[in-house]
C-alpha positions in Angstrom: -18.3 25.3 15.3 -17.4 23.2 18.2 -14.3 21.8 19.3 -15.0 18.8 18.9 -16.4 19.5 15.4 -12.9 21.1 14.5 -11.3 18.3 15.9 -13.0 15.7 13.8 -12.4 18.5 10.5 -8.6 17.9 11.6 -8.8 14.2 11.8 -10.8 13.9 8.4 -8.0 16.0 6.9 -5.2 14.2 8.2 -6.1 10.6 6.7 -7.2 12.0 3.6 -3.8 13.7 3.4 -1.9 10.6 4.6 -3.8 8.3 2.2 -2.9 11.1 -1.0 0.9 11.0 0.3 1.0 7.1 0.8 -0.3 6.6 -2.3 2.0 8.7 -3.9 5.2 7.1 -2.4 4.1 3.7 -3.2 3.8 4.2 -6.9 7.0 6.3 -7.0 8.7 3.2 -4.9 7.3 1.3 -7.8 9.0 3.1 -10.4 6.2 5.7 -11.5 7.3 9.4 -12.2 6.7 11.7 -9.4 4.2 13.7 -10.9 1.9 11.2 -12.4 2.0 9.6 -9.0 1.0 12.9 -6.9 -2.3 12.7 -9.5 -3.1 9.1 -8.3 -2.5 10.0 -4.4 -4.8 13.0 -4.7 -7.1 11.2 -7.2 -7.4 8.3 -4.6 -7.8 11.3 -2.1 -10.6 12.5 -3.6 -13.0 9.1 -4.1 -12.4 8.2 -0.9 -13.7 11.9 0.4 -16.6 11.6 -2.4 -17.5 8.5 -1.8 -17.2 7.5 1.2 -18.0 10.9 3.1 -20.5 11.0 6.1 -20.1 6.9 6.1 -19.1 5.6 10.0 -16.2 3.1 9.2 -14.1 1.2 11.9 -10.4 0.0 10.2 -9.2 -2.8 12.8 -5.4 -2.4 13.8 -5.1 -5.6 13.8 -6.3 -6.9 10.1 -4.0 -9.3 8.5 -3.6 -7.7 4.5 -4.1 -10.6 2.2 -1.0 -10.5 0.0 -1.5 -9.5 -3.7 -1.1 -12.4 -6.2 1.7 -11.2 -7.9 3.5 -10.3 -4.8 3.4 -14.0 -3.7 4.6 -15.2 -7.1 7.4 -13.5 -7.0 8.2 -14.7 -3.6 7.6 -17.9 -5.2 10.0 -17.2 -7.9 12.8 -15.7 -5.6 16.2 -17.4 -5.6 18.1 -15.0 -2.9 19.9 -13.1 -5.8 17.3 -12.8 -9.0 16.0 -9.3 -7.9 17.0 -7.7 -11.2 14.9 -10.6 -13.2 12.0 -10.5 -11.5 11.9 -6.4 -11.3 12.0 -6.6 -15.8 9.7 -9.4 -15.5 7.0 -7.9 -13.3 7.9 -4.2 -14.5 8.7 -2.9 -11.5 11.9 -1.8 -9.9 14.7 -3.6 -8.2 13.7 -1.9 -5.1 10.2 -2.7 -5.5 11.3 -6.6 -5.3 13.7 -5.7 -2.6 9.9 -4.6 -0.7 7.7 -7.0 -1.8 10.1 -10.0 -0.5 10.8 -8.2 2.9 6.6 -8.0 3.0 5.7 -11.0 2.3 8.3 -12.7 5.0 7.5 -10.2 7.6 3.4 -11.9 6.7 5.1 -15.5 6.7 5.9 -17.9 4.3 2.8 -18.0 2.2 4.0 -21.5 1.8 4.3 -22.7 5.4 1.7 -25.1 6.9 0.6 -24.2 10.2 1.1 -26.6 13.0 -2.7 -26.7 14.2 
């Protein structure tokens, strides 16, 4: 094996294991046990090794995410100091709102008209 082959083993490793241990922190932020969430990391892991292996694909560093639905209705039902209410609502936890609001203004008011 080449260097450059081991290289690329070491880089194929490294997202897979960041996108199992992202995964798993963003469903524990959410409120899901530990555990169950490790499963879904290295469940999420695994499909994207299965099926998307041996396939050339280019992530842009610059791609805007498009906000989830839900996360811009609860913007949209945000007060400044109903983070409890909306966590029951949406059955998440406070922290999770705390999250989604600080996301979706650091994306921009979803609401705001551009001026062009």
């Amino acid at each position: 094996m080449s260097r450059s082959d081991s290289q690329m083993e070491h880089r194929r490793h490294e997202l897979l294991e960041a996108v199992h241990l992202n995964t798993r922190q963003q469903l524990i932020d959410l409120g899901v046990d530990p555990d169950v969430a490790d499963q879904a990391g290295c469940a999420v892991s695994e499909m994207l090794a299965r099926d998307w292996g041996g396939q050339l694909v280019n992530i842009p560093k610059d791609h805007h995410y498009k906000l989830a639905a839900r996360d811009v209705a609860i913007y949209e039902k945000f007060n400044g100091t109903n983070h409890d209410v909306l966590a029951r609502e949406h059955g998440v936890t406070v922290r999770a709102i705390y999250k989604i609001i600080k996301r979706v203004r650091a994306m921009g008011d979803p609401n705001q008209n551009t001026l062009f």
